[in-house]
N, C-alpha and C positions, 0 to 999 in steps of 0.2 A: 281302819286307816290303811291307805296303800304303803304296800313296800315293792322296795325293786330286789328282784337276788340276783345277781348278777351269776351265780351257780347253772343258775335254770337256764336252760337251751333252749328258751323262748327270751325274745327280744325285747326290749326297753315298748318298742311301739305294739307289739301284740299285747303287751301286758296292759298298757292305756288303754288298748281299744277294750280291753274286758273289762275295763273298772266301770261299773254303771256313775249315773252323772254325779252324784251327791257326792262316791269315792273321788271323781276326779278335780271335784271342785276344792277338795280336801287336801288333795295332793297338788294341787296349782298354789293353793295359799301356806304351804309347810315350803314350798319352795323358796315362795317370796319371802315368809317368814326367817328362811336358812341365808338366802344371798343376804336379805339387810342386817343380819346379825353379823354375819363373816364381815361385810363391809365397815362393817361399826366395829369391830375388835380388829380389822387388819390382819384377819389371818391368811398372809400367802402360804403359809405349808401346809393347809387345806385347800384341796382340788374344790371348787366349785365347774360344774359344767351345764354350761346355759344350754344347754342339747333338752334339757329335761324340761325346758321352760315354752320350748319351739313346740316340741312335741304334744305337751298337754292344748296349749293354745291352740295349734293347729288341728286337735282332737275334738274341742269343745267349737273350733268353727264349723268343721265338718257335720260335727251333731246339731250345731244352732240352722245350718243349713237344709239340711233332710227334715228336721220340723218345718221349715217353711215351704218345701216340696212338700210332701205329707197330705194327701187328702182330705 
């Protein structure tokens, strides 16, 4: 399972780019998983931030596109 540590002095998007595909299909859908529960309990005093949602997406375009370039 991905984790993010916000400790480590590598960044939210170098950490995506190292997760191979299976991890980050995992961490796209704990996402989705996390915003629909917050939204179903109403919790504003947890920070949700859609920054993590842009990124994986944006990750898994980038990789679905180099398969299609790909020899």
């Amino acid at each position: 399972m991905a984790q993010f540590s916000p400790t480590d002095n590598v960044t939210l998007e170098d950490q995506i780019k190292s997760l191979a595909n299976d991890e980050l299909l995992d961490f796209w859908e704990e996402t989705q998983f996390l915003a629909k529960m917050l939204n179903q309990e109403n919790q504003e005093e947890i920070p949700y931030n859609p920054e993590y949602e842009r990124l994986i997406l944006q990750e898994l375009q980038l990789r679905s596109c180099m398969k299609t370039l790909a020899p």
